[in-house]
C-alpha positions in Angstrom: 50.1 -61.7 6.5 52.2 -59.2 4.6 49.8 -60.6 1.3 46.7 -59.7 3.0 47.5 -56.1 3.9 47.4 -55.0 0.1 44.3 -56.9 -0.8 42.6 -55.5 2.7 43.5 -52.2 1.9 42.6 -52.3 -1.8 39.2 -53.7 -0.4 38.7 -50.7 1.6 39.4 -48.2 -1.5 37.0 -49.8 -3.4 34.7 -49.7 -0.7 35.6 -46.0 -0.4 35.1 -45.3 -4.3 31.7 -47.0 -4.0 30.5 -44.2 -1.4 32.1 -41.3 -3.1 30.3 -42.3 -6.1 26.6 -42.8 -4.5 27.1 -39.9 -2.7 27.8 -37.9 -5.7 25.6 -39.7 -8.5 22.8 -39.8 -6.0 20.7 -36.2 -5.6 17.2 -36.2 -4.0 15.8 -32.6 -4.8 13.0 -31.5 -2.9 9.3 -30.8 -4.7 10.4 -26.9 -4.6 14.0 -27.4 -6.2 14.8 -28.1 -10.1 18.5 -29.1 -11.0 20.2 -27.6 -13.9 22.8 -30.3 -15.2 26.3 -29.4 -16.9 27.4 -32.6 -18.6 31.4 -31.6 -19.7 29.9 -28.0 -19.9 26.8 -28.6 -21.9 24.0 -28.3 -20.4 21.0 -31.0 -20.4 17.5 -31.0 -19.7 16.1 -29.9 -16.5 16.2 -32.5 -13.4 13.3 -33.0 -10.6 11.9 -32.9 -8.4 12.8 -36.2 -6.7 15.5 -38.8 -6.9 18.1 -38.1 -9.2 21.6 -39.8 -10.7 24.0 -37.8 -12.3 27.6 -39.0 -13.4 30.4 -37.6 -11.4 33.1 -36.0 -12.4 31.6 -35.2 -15.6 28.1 -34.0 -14.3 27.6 -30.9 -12.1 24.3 -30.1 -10.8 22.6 -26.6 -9.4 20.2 -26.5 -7.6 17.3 -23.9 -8.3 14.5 -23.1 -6.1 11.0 -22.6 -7.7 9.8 -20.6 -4.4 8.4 -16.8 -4.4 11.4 -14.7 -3.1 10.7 -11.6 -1.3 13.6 -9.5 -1.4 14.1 -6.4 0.3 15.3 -3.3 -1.7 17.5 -1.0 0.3 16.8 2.6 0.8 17.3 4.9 -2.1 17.9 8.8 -2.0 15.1 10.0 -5.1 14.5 13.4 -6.5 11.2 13.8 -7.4 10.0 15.2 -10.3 9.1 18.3 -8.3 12.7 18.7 -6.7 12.0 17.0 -3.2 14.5 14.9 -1.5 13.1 11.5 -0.1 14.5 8.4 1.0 12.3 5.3 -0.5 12.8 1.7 0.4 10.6 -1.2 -1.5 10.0 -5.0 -1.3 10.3 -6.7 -4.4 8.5 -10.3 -4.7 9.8 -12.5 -7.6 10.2 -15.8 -8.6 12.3 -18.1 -10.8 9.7 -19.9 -13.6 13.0 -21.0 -16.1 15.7 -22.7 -14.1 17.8 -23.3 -17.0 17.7 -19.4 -18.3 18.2 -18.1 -14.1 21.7 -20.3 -14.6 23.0 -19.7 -17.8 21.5 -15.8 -19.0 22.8 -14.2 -15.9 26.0 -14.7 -13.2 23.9 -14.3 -9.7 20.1 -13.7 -10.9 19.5 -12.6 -6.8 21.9 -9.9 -7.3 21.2 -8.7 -10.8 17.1 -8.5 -9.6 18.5 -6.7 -6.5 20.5 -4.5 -8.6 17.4 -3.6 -11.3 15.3 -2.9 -8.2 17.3 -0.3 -6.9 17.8 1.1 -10.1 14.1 1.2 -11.4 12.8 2.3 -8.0 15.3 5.4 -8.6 14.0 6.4 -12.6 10.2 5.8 -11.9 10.0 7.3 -8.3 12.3 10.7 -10.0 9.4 10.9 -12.9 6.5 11.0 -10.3 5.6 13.8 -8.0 5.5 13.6 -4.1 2.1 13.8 -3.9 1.4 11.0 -6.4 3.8 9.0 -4.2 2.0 9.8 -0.9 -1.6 9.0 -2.8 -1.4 7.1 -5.3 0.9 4.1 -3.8 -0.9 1.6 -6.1 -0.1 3.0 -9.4 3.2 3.6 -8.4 3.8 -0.2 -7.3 2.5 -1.4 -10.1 4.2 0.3 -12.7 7.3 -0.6 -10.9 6.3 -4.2 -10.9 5.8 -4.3 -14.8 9.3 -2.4 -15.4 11.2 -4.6 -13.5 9.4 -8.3 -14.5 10.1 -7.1 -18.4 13.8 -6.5 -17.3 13.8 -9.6 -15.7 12.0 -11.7 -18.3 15.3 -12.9 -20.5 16.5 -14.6 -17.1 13.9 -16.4 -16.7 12.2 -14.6 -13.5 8.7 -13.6 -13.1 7.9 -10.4 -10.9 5.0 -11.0 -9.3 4.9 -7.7 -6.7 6.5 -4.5 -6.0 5.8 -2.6 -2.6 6.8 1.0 -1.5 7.4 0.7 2.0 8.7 3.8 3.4 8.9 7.1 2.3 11.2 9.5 4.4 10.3 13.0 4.3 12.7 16.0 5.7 11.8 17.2 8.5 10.6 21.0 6.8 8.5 19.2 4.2 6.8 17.1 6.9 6.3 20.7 9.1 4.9 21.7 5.6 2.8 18.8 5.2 1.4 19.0 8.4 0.4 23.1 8.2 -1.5 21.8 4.9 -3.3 19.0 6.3 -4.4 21.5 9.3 -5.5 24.4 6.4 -7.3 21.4 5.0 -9.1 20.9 8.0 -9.8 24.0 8.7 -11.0 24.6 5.0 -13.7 22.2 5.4 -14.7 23.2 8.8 -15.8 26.6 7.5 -17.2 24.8 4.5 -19.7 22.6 6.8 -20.1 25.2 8.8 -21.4 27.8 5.8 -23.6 25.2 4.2 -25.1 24.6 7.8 -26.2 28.3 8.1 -27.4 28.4 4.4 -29.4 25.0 5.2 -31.1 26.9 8.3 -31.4 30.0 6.5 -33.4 28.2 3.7 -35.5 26.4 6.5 -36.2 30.0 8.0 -37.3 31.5 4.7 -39.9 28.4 4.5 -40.7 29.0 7.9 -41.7 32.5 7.6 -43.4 32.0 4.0 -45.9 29.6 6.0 -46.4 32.0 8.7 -46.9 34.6 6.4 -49.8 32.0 4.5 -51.2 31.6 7.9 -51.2 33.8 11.0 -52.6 31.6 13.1 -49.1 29.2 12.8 -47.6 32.3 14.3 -49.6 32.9 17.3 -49.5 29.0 18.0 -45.6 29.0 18.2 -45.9 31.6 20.1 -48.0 30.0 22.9 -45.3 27.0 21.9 -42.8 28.9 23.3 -44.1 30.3 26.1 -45.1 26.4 27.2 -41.0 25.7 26.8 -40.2 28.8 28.8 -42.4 27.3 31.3 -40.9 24.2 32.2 -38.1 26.1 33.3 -36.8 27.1 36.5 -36.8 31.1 36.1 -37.8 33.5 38.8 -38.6 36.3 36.1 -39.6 35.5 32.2 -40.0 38.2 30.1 -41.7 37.6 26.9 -43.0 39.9 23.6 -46.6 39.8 22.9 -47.4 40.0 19.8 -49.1 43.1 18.1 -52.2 41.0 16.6 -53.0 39.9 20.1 -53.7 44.1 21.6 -54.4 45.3 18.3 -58.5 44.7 18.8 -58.5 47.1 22.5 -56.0 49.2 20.9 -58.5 50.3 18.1 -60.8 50.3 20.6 -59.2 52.1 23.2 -58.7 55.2 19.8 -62.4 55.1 19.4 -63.2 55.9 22.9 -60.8 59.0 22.8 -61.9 60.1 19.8 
């Protein structure tokens, strides 16, 4: 008895040595993942997807993810380039394409992206003015996005998208904002509103060079408008007549006093 307990409990550390070695010389990486693999600090060529053994103890493996990783930049206080204080937050959509260079270039390649985000949305936002921020969103984005992927380029991450979120505005420059939009409005009310009367005032003048070809027109809208004066319910109507209409008993009215 006392010869058995040695070998039984020898048994069981080999037994134990077998699973501590699967379990660490055994790595399934998923179709998304890549390992980079240290072998006594040297590192080897890329591992996955799939199964994968490694030697432990003088193997260590990281595990990258190949997946598009949308990172959120916080807000940043910006000076524009016409002296106005905003608060600008961005999303910034990257992903790793060189496992090997996302390990080895940079410490934390999540934080040093997050980092040259925050940064980059502060130089190009100060160069631009607040208008062009407001209107032209998509020029902005996408000179951000090709600052930031050639910053990111020697660690091995590819930029794929930069968005402006949200631009805070103080509260003056959004009363300001607002009194320009309604002079804006108002701007182009009177504009539609003068090129209305010069439209009708061009359609008068044709009007009245046809009646002036052709008296007849003239007497006919007349009795056109004495038709639509009709149709109404009035209990007195009061109408001109027209000069061309008297003018025969008028002469001959003269002749008889004469």
């Amino acid at each position: 008895m006392p010869v058995l307990a040695p070998s039984f409990m020898g048994f069981l550390f080999v037994i134990f040595l077998v699973i501590y070695f699967l379990s660490s010389a055994i790595k399934i990486l998923r179709e998304y993942e890549r390992g980079v693999v240290f072998r006594l600090g040297r590192v080897i060529p890329v591992k996955g997807p799939g199964l994968v053994i490694i030697w432990p103890i003088i193997d260590k493996l990281v595990r990258v993810s190949l997946r598009i990783v949308a990172m959120d930049v916080p807000s940043q206080d910006v000076i524009t380039k016409d002296n106005i204080s905003v608060k600008v937050n961005a999303v910034v959509y990257f992903r790793v394409i060189e496992p090997t260079k996302a390990i080895t270039e940079v410490e934390d390649f999540l934080y040093a992206t997050s980092m040259i985000a925050q940064t980059t949305l502060r130089s190009i936002l100060g160069q631009s003015q607040l208008d062009d921020l407001l209107s032209k969103r998509e020029e902005v984005n996408a000179e951000l996005q090709k600052v930031i992927d050639f910053q990111t380029e020697p660690w091995g991450i590819k930029v794929t998208a930069v968005e402006v979120k949200n631009v805070d505005l103080p509260i003056e420059m959004q009363r300001a904002i607002a009194k320009q939009a309604e002079a804006e409005r108002e701007r182009r009310a009177k504009v539609i509103h003068a090129e209305g009367e010069f439209q009708a005032s061009q359609k008068l003048a044709d009007a009245a060079t046809i009646i002036a070809t052709a008296p007849s027109a003239l007497q006919l809208r007349f009795l056109q408008t004495l038709t639509e004066i009709a149709t109404e319910k009035n209990s007195t109507i009061i109408f001109p007549v027209p000069i061309d209409l008297i003018k025969p008993f008028m002469e001959k009215f003269e002749k008889k006093t004469e």
